[in-house]
C-alpha positions, 0 to 999 in steps of 0.5 A: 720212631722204634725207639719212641713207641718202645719207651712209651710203651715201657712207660705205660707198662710200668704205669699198670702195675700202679693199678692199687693207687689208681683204684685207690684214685677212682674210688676218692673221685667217684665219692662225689659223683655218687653223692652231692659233690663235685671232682674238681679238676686241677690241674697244672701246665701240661697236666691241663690235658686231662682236664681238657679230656675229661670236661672237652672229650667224647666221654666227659667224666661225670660230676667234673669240673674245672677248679675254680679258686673261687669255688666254696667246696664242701667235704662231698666234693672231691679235688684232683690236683695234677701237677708237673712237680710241686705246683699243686702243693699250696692247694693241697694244704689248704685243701687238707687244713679244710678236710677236703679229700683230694687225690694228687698225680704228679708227673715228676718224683714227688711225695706229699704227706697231706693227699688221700692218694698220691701217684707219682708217674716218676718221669723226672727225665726225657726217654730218649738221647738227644744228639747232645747226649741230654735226654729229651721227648719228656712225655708228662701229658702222655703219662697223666692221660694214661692215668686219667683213662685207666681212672675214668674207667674204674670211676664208670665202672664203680658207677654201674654198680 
């Protein structure tokens, strides 16, 4: 349990000096729920936690919804994609070929030339040695609620002002 709590809390350590793409994140986001638009949610696999918290949680994120393939967006909404790697990139370019701002987060290293804002939490392995010797307990959904949290709270904050 040490070792646990000691590696998750390097993680987020590490995930607070992304503080200037997480503003950056904010800042797209909250376009819309200052305007007309809407933060479309998109998210994939385990990534799907932070659109349970943010649409299911006690302190839902104003203006969010789940993405819908269906939906007809328009430039005051505002898309973000949450992805393990690169599931989100077919939506992406499409995304970017409608001049549709987005943010992307992804769990495992990945870049992405076509999003607004990029965060990669770079967890491309487990934090800790498993008995064989691979690594496991690989946190993705752990490090994109911290993401999401630390978002949320910029988002209320640039709200009140």
């Amino acid at each position: 349990m040490k070792i646990l709590t000691t590696q998750l809390t390097g993680l987020f350590q590490r995930l607070a000096k992304e503080e200037q793409a997480i503003e950056d994140t904010a800042r797209l986001l909250a376009q819309a729920a200052i305007g007309e638009g809407r933060i479309h949610l998109a998210a994939f696999g385990e990534l799907e936690a932070v659109s349970a918290s943010a649409l299911n949680g006690p302190e839902t994120l104003q203006s969010a919804v789940r993405y819908d393939t269906s939906a007809k967006l328009s430039t005051a909404d505002r898309v973000w994609i949450l992805a393990r790697k690169d599931e989100g990139d077919s939506l992406a370019h499409e995304l970017a070929k409608c001049a549709i701002p987005f943010a992307m987060l992804t769990a495992e290293s990945h870049s992405s030339e076509t999003a607004d804002v990029l965060l990669s939490l770079n967890i491309d392995k487990g934090l800790l040695p498993g008995e064989d010797g691979e690594r496991i307990m690989i946190p993705h959904g752990l490090g994109a609620l911290y993401v999401y949290h630390a978002v949320k709270l910029a988002i209320d904050e640039m709200l009140v002002d």
